[in-house]
N, C-alpha and C positions, 0 to 999 in steps of 0.2 A: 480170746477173752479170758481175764482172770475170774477165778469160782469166786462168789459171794463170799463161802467163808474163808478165801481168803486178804479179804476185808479188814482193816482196824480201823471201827469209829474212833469216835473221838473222848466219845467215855472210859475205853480201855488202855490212852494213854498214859506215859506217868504225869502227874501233877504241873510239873512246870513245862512239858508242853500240848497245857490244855488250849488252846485259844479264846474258845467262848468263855470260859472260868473266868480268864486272864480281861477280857473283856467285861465283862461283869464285874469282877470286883476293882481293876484299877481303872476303869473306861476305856473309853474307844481308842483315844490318840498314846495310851502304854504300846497297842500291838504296831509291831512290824508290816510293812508290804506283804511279806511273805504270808506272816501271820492270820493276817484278814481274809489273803485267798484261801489261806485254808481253812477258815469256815466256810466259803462256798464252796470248796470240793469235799469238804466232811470227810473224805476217810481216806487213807493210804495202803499202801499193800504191807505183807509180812516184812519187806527189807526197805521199807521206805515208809516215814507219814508222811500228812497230807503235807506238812511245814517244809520238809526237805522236798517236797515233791514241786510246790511252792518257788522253794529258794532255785532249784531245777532249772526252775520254767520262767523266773525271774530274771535267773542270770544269762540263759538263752538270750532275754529282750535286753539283756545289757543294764539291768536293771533302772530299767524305764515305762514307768506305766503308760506313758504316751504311746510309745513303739508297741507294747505290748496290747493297747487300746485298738491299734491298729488289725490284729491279729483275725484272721477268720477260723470257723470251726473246725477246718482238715488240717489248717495249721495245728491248730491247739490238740485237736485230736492224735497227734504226731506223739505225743508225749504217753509211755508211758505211764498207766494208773489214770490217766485222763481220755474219758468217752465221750463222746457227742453231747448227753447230759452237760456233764461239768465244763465243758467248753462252753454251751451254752449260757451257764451261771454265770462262767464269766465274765463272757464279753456283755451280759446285761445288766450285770454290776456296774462296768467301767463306763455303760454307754449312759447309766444312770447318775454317776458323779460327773461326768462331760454335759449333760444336760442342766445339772443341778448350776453347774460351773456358768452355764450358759446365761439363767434366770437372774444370777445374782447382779447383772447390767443388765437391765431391759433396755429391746431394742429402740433406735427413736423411730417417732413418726414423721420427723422432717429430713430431709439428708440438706445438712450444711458443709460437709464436709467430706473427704477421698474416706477419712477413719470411720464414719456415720455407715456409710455402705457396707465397710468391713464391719463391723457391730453388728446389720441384719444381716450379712451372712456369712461369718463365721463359723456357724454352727452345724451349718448348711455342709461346707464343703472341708472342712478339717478328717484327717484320722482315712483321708476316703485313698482307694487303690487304683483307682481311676480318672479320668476325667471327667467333669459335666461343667456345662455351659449354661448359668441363670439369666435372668434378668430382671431388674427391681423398676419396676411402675412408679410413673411420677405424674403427680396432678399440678393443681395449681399452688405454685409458692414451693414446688418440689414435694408435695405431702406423701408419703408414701403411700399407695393405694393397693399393691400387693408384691408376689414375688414369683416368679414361674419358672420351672425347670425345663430347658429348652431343647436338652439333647445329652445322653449320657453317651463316651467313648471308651476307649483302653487308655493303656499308660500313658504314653504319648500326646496324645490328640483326640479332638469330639467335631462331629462334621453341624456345623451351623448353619440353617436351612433361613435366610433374612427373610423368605415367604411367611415360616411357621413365628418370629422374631414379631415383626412387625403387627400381624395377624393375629396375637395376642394380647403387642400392644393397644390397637386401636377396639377389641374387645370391650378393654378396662377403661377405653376414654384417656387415654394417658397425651398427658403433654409431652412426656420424654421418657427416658428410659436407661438404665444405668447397665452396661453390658457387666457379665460375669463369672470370670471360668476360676477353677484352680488348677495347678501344677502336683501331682501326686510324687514327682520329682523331689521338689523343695526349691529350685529354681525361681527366681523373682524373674528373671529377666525375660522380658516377649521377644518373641519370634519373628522371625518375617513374616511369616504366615498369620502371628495374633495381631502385627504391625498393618499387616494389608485387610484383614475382615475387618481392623476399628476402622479404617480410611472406607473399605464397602457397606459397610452398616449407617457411619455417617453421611454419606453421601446418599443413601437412600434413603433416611431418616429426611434429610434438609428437601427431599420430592415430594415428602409426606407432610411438613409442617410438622415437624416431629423430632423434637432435640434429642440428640446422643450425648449425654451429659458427660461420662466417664467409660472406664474398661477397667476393672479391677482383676488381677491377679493372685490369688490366695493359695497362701501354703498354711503347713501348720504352726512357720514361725512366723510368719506377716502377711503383708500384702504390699504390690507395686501395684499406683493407679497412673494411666496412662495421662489422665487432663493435670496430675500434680508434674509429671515427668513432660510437660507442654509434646505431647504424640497423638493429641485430638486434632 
């Protein structure tokens, strides 16, 4: 662990690389990437400020706020001059402008469409290191009635239990139900395996009087839905 004093705030700077100053007097959108994390790390060591520490840890993620969005705290903690603190600041900055990003389309309340479903959950399954497996509630006329996470897995794959599926559909009173994993991969394309649980889920749906409407696939660059790709 570095000594406190040997710490440089950000007041001890020279002038032109103050951030906060520089934000304050020309606004927000003058500062750099770099620049803005480094007022949430505030301070850098005697051979590094926070800005180079910043550009560092920036160009680690290839300078990609996305990729770097992604980042958990022993990653970030990786980094010289960055503790668990400032790792922390981070990723709850980034998860704050990702949400903010979120609100500015609200989701709908009807699903007319394979893009409607990717709208309620986007938000849900993007930036993540694993896999999970949702499912979006449908009443009458499709109205969305809620949204339930069915199973969380690793990189690869999430094990889908059609018992705990269905048993939460009939819960909510749902006329159907919209199946829904992501690929932490980036891979759009289904699997055998995601090919054969829409054909088991569907089939046990139509014993229930219980539509399988779609199967969507989310990455952090799209989504592939199985009823657009005719695989229902």
């Amino acid at each position: 662990m570095e000594n406190y004093e040997n710490k440089i705030g950000i007041k001890s700077w020279a002038e032109a690389d103050r951030p906060r100053e520089k934000l304050s007097g020309q606004g927000r959108r003058a500062l750099t990437d770099a620049e803005l994390i480094a007022i949430l790390i505030g301070s850098g060591s005697r051979n590094e400020t926070a800005v180079e520490l910043s550009k560092r840890i920036l160009h680690h993620y290839e300078n990609d706020l996305n990729k770097l969005g992604k980042a958990s705290i022993s990653e970030l903690s990786k980094f010289k001059g960055i503790g668990e603190a400032k790792a922390i600041s981070i990723i709850a900055a980034l998860e704050i402008g990702r949400r903010r990003n979120d609100t500015e389309s609200q989701a709908p309340d009807y699903i007319n469409s394979s893009r409607d479903g990717y709208n309620i959950m986007r938000r849900h399954l993007m930036d993540l290191n694993h896999e999970e497996f949702w499912i979006i509630l449908l009443g009458r006329s499709q109205k969305v009635l809620g949204k339930e996470l069915i199973s969380k897995g690793g990189l690869a794959a999430t094990v889908c239990d059609p018992k705990i599926i269905f048993h939460a559909a009939l819960q909510y009173q749902a006329s159907g139900i919209i199946l829904v994993h992501n690929h932490p991969s980036g891979n759009l394309k289904p699997s055998h395996e995601d090919i054969m649980l829409t054909k088991k889920l569907s089939a046990a749906g139509r014993m229930l009087d219980m539509s399988v409407f779609d199967h969507l696939i989310i990455t952090d660059n799209g989504y592939f839905s199985f009823g657009d790709g005719d695989l229902m």
